[in-house]
PDB file with SEQRES, HELIX, SHEET and CRYST1 records, atoms N, CA, C and O in Angstrom:
SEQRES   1 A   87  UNK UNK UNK UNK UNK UNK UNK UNK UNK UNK UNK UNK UNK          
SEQRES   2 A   87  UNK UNK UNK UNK UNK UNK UNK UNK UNK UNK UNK UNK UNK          
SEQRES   3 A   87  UNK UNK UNK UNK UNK UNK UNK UNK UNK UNK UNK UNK UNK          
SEQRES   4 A   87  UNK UNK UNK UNK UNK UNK UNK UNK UNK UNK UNK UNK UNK          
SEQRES   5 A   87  UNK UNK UNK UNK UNK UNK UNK UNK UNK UNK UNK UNK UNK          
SEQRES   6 A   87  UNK UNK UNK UNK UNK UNK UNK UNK UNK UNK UNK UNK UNK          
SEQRES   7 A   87  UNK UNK UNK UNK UNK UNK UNK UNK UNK                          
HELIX    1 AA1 UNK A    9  UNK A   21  1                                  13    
HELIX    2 AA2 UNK A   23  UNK A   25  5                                   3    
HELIX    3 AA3 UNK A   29  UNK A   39  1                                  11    
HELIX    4 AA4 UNK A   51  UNK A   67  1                                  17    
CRYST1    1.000    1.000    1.000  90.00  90.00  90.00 P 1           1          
ATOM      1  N   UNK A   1      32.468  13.053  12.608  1.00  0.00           N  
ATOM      2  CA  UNK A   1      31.420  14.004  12.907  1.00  0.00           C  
ATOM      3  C   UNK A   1      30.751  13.617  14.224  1.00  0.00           C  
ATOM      4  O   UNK A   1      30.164  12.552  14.414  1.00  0.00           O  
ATOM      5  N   UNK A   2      30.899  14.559  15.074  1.00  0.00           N  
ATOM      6  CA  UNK A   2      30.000  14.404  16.336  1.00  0.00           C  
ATOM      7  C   UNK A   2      28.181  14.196  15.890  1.00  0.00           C  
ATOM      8  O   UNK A   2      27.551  14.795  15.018  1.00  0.00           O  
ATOM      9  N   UNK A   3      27.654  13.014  16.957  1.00  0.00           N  
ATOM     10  CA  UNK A   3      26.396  12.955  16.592  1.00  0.00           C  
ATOM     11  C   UNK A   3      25.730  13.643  17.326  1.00  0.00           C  
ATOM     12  O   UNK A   3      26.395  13.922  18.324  1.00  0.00           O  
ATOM     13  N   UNK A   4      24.219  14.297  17.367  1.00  0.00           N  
ATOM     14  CA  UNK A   4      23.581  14.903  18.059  1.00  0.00           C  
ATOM     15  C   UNK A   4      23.081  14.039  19.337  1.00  0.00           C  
ATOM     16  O   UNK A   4      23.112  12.808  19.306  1.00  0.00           O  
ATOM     17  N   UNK A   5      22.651  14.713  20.386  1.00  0.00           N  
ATOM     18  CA  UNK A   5      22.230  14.291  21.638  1.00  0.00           C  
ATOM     19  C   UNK A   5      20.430  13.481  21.233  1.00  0.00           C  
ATOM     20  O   UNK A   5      19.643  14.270  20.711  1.00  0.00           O  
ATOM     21  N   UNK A   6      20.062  12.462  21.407  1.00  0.00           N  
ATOM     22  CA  UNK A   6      18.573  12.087  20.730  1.00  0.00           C  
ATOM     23  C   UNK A   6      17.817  12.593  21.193  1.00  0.00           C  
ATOM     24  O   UNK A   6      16.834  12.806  20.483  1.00  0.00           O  
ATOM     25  N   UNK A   7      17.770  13.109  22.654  1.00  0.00           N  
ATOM     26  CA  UNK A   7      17.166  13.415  23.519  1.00  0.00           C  
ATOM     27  C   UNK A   7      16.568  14.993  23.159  1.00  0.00           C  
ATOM     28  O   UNK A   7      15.397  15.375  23.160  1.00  0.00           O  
ATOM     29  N   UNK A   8      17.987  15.857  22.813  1.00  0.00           N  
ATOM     30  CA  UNK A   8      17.791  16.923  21.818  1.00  0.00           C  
ATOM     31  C   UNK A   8      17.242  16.965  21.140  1.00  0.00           C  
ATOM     32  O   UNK A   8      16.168  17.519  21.374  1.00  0.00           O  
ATOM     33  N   UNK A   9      17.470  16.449  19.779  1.00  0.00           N  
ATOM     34  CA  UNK A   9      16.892  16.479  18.551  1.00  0.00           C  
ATOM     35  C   UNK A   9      15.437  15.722  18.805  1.00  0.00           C  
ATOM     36  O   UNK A   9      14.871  15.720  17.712  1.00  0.00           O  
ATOM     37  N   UNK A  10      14.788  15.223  19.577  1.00  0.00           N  
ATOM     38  CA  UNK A  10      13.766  14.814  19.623  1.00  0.00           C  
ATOM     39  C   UNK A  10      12.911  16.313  20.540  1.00  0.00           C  
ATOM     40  O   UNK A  10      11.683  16.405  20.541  1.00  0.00           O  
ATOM     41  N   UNK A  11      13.361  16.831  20.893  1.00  0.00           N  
ATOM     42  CA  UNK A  11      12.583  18.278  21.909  1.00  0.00           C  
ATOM     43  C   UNK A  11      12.501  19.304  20.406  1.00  0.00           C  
ATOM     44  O   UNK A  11      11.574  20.083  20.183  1.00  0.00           O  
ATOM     45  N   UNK A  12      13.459  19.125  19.664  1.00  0.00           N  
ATOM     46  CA  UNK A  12      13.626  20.139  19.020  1.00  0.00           C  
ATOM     47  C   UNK A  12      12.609  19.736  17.512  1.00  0.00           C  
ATOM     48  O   UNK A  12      12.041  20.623  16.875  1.00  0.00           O  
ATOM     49  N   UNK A  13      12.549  18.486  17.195  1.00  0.00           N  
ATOM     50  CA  UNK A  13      11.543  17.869  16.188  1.00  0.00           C  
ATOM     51  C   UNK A  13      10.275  18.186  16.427  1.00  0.00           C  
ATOM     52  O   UNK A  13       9.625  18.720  15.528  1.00  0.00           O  
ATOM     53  N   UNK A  14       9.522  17.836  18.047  1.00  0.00           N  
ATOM     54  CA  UNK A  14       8.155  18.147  18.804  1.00  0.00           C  
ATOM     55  C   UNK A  14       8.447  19.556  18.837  1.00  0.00           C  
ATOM     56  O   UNK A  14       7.281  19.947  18.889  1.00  0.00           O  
ATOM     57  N   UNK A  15       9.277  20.829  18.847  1.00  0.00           N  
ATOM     58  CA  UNK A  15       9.098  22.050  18.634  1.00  0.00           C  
ATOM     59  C   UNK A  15       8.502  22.253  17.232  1.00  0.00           C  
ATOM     60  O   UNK A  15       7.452  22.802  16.899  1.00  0.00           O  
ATOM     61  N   UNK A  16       9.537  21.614  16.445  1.00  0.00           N  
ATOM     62  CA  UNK A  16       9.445  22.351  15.045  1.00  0.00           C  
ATOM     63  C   UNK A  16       8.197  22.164  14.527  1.00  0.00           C  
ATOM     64  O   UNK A  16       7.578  23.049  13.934  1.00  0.00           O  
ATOM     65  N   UNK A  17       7.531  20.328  14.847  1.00  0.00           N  
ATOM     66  CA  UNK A  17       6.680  20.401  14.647  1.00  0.00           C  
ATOM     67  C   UNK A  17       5.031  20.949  15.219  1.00  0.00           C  
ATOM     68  O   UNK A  17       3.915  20.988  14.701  1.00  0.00           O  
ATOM     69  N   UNK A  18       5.616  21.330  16.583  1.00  0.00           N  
ATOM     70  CA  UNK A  18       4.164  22.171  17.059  1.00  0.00           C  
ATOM     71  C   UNK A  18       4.370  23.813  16.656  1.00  0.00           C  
ATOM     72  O   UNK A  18       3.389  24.489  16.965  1.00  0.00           O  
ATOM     73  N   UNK A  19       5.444  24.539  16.040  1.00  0.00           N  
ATOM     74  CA  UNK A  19       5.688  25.316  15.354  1.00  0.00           C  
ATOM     75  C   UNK A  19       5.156  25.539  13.997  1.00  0.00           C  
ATOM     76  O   UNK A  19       4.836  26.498  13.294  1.00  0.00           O  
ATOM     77  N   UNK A  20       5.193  24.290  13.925  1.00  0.00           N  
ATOM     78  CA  UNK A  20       4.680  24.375  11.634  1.00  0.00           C  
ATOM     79  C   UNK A  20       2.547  23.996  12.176  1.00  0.00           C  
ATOM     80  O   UNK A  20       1.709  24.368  11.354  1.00  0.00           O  
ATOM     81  N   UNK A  21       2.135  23.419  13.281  1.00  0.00           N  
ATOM     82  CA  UNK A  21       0.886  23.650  13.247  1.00  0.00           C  
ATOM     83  C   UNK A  21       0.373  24.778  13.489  1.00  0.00           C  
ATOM     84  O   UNK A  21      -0.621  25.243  12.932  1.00  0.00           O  
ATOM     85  N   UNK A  22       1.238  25.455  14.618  1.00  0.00           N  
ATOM     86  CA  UNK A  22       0.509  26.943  15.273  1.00  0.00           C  
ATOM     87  C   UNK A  22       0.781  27.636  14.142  1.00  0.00           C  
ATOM     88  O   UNK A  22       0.062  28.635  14.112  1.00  0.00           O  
ATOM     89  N   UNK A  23       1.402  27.571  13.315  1.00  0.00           N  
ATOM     90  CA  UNK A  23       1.842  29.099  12.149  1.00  0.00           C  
ATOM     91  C   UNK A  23       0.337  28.207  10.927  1.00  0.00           C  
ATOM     92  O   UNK A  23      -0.612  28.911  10.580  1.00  0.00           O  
ATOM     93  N   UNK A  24       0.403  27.016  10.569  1.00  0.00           N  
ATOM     94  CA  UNK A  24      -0.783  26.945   9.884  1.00  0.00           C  
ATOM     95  C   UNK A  24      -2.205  27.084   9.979  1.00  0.00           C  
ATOM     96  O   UNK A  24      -3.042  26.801   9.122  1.00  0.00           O  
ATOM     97  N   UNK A  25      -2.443  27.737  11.571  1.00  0.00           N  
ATOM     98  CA  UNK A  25      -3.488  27.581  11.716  1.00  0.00           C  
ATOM     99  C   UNK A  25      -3.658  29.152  12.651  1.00  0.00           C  
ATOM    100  O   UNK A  25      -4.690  29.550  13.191  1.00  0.00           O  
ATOM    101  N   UNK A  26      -2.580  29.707  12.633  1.00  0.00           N  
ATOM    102  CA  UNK A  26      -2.882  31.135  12.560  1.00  0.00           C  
ATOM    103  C   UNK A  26      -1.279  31.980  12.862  1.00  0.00           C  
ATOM    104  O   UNK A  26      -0.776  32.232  13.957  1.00  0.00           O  
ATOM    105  N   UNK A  27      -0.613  32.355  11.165  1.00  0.00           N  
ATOM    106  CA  UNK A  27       0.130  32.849  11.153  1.00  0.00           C  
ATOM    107  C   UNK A  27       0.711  34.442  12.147  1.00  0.00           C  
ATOM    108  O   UNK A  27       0.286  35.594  12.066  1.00  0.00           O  
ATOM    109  N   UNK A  28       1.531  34.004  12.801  1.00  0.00           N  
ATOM    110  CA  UNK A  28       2.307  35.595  13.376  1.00  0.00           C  
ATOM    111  C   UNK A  28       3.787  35.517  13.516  1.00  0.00           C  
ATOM    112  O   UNK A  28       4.601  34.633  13.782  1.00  0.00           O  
ATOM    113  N   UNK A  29       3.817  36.821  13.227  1.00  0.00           N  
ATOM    114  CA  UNK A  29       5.466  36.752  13.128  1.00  0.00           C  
ATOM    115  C   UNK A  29       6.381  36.421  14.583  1.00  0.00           C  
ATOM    116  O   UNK A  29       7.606  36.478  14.475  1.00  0.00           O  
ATOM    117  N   UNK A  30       5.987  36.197  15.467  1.00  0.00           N  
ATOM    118  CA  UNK A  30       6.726  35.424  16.002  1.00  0.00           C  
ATOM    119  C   UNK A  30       6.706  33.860  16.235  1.00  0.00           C  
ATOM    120  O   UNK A  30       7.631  33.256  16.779  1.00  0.00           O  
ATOM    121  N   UNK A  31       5.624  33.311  15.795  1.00  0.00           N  
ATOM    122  CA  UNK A  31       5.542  32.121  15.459  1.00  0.00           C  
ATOM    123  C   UNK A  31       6.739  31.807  14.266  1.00  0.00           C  
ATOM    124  O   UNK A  31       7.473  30.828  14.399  1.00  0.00           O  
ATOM    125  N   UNK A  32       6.836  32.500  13.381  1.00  0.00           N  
ATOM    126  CA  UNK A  32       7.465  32.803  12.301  1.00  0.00           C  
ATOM    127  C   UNK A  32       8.924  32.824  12.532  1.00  0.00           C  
ATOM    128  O   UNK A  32       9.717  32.127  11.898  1.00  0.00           O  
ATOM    129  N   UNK A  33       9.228  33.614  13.420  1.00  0.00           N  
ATOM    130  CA  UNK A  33      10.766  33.766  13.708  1.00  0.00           C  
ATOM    131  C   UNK A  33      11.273  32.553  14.660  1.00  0.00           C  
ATOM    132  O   UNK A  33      12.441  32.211  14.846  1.00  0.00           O  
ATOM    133  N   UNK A  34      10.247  32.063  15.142  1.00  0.00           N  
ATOM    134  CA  UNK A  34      10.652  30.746  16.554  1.00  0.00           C  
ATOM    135  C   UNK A  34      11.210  29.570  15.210  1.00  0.00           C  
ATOM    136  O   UNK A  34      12.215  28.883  15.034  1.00  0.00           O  
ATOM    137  N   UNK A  35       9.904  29.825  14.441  1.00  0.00           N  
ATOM    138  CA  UNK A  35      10.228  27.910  13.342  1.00  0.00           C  
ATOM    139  C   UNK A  35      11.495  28.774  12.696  1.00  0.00           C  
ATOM    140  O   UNK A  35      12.619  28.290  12.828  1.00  0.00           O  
ATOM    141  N   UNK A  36      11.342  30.030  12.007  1.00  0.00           N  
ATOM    142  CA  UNK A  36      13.009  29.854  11.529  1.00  0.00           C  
ATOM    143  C   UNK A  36      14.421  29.316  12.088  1.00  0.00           C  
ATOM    144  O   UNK A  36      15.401  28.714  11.648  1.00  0.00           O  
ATOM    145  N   UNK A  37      13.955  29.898  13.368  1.00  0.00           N  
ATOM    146  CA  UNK A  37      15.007  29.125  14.489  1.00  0.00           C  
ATOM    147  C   UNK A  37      15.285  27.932  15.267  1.00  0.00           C  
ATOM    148  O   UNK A  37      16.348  27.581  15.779  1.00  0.00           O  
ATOM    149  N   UNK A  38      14.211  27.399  15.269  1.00  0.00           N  
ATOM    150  CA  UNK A  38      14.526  26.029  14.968  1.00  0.00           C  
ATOM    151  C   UNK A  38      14.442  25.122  13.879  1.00  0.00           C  
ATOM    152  O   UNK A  38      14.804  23.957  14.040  1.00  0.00           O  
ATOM    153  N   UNK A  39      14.122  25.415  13.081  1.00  0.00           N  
ATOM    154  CA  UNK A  39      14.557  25.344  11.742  1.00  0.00           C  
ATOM    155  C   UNK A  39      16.080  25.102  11.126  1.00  0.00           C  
ATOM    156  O   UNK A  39      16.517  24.192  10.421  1.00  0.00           O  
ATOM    157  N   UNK A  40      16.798  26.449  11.755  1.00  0.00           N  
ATOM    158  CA  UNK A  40      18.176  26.744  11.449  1.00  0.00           C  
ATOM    159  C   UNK A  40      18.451  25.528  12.370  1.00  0.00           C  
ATOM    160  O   UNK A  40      18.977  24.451  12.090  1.00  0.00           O  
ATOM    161  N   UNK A  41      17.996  25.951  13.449  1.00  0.00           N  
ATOM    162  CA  UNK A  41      19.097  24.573  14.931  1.00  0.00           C  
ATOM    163  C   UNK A  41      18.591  23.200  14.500  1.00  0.00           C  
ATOM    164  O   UNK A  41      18.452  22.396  15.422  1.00  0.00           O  
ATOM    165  N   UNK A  42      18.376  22.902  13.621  1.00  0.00           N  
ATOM    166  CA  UNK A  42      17.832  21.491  13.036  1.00  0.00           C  
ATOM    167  C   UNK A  42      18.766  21.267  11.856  1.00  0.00           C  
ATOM    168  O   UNK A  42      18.782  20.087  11.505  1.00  0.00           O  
ATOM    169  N   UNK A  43      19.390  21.913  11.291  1.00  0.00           N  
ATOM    170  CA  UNK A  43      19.972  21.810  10.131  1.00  0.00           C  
ATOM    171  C   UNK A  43      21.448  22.185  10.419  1.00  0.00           C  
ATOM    172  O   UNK A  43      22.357  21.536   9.901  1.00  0.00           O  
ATOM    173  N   UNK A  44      21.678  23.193  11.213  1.00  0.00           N  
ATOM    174  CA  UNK A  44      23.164  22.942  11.723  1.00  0.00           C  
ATOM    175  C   UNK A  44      23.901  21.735  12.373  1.00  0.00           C  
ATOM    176  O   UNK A  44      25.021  21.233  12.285  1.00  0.00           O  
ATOM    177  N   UNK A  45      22.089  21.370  13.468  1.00  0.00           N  
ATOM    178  CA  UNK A  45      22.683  20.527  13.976  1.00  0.00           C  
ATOM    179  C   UNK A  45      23.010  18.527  13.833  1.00  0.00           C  
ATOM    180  O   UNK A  45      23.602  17.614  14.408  1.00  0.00           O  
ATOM    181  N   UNK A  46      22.048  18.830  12.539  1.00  0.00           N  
ATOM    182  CA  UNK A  46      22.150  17.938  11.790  1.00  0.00           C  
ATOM    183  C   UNK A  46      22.947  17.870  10.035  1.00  0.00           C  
ATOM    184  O   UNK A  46      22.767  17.219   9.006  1.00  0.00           O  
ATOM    185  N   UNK A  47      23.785  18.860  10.464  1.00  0.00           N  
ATOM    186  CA  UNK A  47      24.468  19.012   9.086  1.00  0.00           C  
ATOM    187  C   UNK A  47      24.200  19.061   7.827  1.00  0.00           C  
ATOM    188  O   UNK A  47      24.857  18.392   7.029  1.00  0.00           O  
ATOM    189  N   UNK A  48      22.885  20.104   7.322  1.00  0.00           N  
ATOM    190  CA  UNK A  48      21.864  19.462   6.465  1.00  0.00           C  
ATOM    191  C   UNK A  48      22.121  21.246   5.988  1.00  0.00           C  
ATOM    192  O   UNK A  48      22.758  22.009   6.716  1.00  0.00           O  
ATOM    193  N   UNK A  49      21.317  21.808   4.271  1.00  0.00           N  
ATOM    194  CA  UNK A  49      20.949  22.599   3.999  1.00  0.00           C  
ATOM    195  C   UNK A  49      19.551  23.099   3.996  1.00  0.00           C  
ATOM    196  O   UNK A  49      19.120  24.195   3.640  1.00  0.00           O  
ATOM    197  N   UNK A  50      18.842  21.903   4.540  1.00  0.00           N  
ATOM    198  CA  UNK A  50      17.174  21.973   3.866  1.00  0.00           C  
ATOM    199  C   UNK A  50      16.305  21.631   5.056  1.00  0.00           C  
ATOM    200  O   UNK A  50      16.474  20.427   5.246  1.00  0.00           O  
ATOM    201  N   UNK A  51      15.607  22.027   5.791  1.00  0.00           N  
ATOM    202  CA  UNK A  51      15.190  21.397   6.887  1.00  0.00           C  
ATOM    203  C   UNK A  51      14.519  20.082   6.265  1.00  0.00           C  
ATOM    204  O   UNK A  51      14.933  19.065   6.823  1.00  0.00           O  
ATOM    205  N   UNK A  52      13.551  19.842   5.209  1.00  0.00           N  
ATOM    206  CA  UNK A  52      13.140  18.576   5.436  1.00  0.00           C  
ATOM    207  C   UNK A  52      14.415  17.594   5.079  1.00  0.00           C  
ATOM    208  O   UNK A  52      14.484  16.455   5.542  1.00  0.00           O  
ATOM    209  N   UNK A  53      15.276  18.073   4.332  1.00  0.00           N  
ATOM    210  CA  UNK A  53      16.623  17.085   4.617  1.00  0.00           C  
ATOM    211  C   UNK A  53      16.996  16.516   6.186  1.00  0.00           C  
ATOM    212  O   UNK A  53      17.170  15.305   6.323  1.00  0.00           O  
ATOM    213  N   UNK A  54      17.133  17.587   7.571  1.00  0.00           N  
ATOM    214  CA  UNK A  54      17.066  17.982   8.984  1.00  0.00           C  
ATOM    215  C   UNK A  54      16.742  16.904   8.913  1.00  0.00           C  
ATOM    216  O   UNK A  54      17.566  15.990   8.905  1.00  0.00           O  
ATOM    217  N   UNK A  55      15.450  16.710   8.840  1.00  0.00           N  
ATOM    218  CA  UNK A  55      14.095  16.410   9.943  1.00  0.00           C  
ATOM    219  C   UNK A  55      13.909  14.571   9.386  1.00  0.00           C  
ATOM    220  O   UNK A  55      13.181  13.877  10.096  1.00  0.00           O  
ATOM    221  N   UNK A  56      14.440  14.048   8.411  1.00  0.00           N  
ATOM    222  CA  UNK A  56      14.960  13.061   7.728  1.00  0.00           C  
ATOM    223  C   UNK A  56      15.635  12.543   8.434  1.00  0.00           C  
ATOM    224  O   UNK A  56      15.500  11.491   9.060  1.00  0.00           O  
ATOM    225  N   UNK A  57      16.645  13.457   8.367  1.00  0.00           N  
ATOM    226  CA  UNK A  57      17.600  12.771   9.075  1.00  0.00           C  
ATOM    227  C   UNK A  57      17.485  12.707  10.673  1.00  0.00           C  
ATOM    228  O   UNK A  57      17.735  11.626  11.207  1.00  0.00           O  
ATOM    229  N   UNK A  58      17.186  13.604  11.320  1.00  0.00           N  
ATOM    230  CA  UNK A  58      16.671  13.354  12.992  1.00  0.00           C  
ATOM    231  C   UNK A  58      15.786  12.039  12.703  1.00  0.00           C  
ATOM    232  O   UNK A  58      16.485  11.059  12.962  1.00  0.00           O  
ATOM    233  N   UNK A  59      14.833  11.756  12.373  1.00  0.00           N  
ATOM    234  CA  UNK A  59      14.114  10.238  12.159  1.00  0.00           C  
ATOM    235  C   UNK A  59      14.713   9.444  12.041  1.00  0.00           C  
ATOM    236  O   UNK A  59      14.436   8.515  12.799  1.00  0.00           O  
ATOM    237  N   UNK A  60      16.329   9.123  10.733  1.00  0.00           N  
ATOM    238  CA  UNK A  60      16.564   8.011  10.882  1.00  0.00           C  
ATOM    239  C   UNK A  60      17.083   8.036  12.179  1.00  0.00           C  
ATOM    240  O   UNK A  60      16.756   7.053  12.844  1.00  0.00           O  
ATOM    241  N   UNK A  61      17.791   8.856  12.746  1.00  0.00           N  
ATOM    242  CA  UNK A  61      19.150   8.585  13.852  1.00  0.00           C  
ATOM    243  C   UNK A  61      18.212   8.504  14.830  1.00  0.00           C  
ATOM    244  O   UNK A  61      18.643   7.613  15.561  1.00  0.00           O  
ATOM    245  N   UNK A  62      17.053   8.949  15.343  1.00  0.00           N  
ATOM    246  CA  UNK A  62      15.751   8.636  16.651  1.00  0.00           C  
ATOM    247  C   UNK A  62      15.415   6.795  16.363  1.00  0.00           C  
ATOM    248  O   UNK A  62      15.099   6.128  17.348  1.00  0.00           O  
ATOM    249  N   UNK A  63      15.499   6.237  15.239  1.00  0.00           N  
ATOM    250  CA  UNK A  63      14.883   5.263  14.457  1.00  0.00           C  
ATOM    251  C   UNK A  63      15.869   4.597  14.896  1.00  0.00           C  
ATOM    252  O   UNK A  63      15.634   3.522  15.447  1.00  0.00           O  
ATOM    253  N   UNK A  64      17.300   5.093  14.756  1.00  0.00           N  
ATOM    254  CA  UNK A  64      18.316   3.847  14.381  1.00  0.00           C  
ATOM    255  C   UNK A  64      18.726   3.975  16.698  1.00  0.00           C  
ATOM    256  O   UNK A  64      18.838   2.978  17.412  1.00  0.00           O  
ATOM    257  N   UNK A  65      18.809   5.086  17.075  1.00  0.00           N  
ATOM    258  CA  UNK A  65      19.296   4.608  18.561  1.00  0.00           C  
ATOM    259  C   UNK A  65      18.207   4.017  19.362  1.00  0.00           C  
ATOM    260  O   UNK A  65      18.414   3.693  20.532  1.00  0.00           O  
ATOM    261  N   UNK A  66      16.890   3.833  18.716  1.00  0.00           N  
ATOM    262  CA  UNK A  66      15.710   2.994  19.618  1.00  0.00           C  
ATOM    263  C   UNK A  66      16.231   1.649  19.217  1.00  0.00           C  
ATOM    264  O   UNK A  66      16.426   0.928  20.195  1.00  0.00           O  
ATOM    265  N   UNK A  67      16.601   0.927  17.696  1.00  0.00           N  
ATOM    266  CA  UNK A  67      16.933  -0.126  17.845  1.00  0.00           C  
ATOM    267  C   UNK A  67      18.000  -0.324  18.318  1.00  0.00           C  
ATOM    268  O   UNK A  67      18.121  -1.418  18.868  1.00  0.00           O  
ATOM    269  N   UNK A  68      19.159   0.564  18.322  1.00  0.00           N  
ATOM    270  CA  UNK A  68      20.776   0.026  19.295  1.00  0.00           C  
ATOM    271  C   UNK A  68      20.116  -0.043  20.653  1.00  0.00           C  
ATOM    272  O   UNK A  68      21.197  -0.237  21.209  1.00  0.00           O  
ATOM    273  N   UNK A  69      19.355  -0.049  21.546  1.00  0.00           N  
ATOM    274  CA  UNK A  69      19.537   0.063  22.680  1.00  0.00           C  
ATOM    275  C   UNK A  69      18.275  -1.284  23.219  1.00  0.00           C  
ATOM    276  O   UNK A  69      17.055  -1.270  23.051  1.00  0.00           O  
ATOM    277  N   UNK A  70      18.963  -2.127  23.752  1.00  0.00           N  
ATOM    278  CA  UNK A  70      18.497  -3.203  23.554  1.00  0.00           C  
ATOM    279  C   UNK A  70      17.364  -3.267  24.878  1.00  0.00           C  
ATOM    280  O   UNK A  70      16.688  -4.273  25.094  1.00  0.00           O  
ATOM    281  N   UNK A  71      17.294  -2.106  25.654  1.00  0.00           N  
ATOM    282  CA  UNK A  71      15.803  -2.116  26.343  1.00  0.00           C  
ATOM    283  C   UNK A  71      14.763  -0.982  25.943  1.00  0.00           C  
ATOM    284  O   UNK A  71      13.994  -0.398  26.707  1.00  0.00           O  
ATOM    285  N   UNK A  72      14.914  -0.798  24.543  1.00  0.00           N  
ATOM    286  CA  UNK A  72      14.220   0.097  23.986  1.00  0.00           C  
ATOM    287  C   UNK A  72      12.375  -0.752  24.269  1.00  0.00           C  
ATOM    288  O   UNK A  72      11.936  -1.893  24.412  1.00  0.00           O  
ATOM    289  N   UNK A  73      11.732   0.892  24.212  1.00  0.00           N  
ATOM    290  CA  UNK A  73      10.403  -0.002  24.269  1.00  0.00           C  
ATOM    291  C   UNK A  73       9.735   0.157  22.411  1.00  0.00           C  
ATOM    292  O   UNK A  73       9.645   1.058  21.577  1.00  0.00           O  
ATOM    293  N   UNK A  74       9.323  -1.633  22.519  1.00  0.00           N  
ATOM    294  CA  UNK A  74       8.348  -1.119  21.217  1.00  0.00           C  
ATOM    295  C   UNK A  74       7.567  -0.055  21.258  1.00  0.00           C  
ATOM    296  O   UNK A  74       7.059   0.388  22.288  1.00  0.00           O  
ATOM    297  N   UNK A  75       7.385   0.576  19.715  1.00  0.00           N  
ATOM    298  CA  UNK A  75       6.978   2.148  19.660  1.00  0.00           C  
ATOM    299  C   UNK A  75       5.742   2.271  19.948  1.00  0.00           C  
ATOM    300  O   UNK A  75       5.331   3.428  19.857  1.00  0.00           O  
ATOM    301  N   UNK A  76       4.942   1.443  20.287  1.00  0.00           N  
ATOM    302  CA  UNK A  76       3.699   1.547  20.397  1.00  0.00           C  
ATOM    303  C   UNK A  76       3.435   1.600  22.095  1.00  0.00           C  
ATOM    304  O   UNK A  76       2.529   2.179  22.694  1.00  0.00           O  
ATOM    305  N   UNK A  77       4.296   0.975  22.513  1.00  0.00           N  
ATOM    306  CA  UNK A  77       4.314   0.967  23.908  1.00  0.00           C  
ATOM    307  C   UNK A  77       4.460   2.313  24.718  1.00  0.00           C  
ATOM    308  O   UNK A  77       4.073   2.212  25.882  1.00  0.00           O  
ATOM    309  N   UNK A  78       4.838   3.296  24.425  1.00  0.00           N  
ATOM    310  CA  UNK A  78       4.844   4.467  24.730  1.00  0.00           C  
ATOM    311  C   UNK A  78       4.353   5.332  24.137  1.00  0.00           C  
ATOM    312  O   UNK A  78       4.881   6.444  24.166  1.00  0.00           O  
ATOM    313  N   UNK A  79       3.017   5.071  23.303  1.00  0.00           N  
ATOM    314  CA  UNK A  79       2.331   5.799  23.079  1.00  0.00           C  
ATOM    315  C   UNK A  79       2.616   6.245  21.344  1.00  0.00           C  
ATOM    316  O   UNK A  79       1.716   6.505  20.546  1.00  0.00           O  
ATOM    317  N   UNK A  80       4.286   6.247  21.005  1.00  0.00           N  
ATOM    318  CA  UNK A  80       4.423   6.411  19.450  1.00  0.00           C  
ATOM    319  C   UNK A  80       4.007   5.671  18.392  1.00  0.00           C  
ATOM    320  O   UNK A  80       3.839   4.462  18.556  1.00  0.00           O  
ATOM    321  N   UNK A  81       3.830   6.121  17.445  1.00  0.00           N  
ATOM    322  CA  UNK A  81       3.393   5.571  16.361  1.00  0.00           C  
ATOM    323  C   UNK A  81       4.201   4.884  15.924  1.00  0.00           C  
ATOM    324  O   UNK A  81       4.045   3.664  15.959  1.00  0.00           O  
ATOM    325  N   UNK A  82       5.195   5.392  15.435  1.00  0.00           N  
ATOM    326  CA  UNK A  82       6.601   5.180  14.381  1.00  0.00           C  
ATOM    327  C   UNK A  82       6.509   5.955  13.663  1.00  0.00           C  
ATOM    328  O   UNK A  82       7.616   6.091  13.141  1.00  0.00           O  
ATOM    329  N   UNK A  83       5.647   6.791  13.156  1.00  0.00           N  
ATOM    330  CA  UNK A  83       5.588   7.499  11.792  1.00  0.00           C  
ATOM    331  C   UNK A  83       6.841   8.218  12.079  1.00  0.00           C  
ATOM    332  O   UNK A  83       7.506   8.010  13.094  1.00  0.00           O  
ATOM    333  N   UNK A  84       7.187   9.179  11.044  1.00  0.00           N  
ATOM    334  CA  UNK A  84       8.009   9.779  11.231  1.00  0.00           C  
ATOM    335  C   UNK A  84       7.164  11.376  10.800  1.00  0.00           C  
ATOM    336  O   UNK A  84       6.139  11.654  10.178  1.00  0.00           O  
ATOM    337  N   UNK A  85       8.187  12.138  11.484  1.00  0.00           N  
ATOM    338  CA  UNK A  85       7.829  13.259  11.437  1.00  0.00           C  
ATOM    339  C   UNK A  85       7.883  14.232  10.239  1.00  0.00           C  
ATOM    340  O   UNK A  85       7.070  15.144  10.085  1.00  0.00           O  
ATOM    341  N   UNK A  86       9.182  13.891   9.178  1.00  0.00           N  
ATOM    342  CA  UNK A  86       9.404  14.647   8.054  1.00  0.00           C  
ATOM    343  C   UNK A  86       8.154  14.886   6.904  1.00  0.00           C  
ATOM    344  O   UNK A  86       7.279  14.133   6.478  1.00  0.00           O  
ATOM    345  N   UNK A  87       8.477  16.180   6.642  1.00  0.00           N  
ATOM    346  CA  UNK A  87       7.002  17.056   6.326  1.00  0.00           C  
ATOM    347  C   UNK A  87       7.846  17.154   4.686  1.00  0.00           C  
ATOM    348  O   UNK A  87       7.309  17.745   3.749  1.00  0.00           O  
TER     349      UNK A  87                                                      
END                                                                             
């Protein structure tokens, strides 16, 4: 199985998730149709049926290529938390 690009799936995680705030804090249907769609491109492209299955899995594989890459910066150093994003 081809893996996703991190770089990707990390634009597309900060979508989904500034997608699931703007629709909770004032629903419209095109807010609506954007998260379905990335929604879908999260789960195709992570081979998943369920987005929070997706969005799981984008975390571990963001999680697991910061530690393969041996000039990764600690997460705090750039400002991340570590948390993960799955809702």
């Amino acid at each position: 199985m081809l893996e996703p690009d991190p770089k990707v799936v990390r634009e597309l995680l900060t979508r989904y998730a500034t997608l699931r705030i703007a629709q909770a804090e004032r629903p419209r249907p095109a807010v609506t149709r954007e998260l379905t769609d990335v929604s879908y491109t999260l789960c195709v492209m992570l081979a998943t049926t369920s987005v929070h299955e997706a969005v799981a899995r984008a975390d571990a594989l963001l999680l697991a290529k910061g530690r393969a890459t041996p000039e990764a910066c600690p997460a705090d150093a750039d400002g991340e938390s570590g948390l993960s994003l799955a809702v």
